[in-house]
C-alpha positions as CSV (number, residue, x, y, z in Angstrom):
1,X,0.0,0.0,0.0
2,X,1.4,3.6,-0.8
3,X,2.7,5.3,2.0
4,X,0.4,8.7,0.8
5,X,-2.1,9.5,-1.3
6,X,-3.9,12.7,-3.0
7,X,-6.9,13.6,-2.2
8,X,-8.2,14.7,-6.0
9,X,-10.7,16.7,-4.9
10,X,-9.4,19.1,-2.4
11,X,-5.5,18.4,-3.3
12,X,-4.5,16.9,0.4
13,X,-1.7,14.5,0.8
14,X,-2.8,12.0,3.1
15,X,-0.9,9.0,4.7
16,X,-2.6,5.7,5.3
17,X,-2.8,6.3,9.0
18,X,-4.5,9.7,8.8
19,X,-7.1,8.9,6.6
20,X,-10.9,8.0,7.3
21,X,-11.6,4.2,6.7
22,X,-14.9,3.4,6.1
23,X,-17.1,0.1,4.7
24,X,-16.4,-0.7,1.3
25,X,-19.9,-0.5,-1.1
26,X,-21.0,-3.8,-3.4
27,X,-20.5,-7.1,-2.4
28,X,-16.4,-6.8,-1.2
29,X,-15.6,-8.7,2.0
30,X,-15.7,-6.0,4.6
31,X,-13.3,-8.0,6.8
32,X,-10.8,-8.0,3.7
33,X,-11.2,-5.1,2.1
34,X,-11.5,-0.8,3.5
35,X,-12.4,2.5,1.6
36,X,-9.9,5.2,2.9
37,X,-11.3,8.5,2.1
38,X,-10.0,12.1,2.8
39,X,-10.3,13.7,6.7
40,X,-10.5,17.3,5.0
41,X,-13.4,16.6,2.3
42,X,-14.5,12.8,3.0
43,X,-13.9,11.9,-0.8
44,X,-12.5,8.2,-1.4
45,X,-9.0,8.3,-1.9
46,X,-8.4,4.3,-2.8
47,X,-10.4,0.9,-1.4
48,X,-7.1,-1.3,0.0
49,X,-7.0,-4.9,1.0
50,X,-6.8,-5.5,4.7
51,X,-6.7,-9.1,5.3
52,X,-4.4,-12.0,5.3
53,X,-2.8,-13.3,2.0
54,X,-3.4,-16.6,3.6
């Protein structure tokens, strides 16, 4: 996973750890899979896989 990402909306840089994470929509896993969005605007920045590779 990228260490930041850009917000295309408002323009923010945002690391993984600062942004929102919220329920993926559809039919993902929400055990495997978040939707990190921006803190300043709340747009999605990038739906990541969070469980094991296992």
């Amino acid at each position: 996973m990228p260490e930041q990402f850009d917000c295309e909306t408002c323009g923010r840089s945002v690391t993984a750890d600062d942004a929102i994470r919220r329920e993926t929509l559809g039919d993902l896993d929400r055990t495997q899979w978040q939707t990190l969005c921006c803190p300043d605007c709340g747009d999605r920045l990038r739906t990541v896989f969070v469980g094991s590779d296992g």
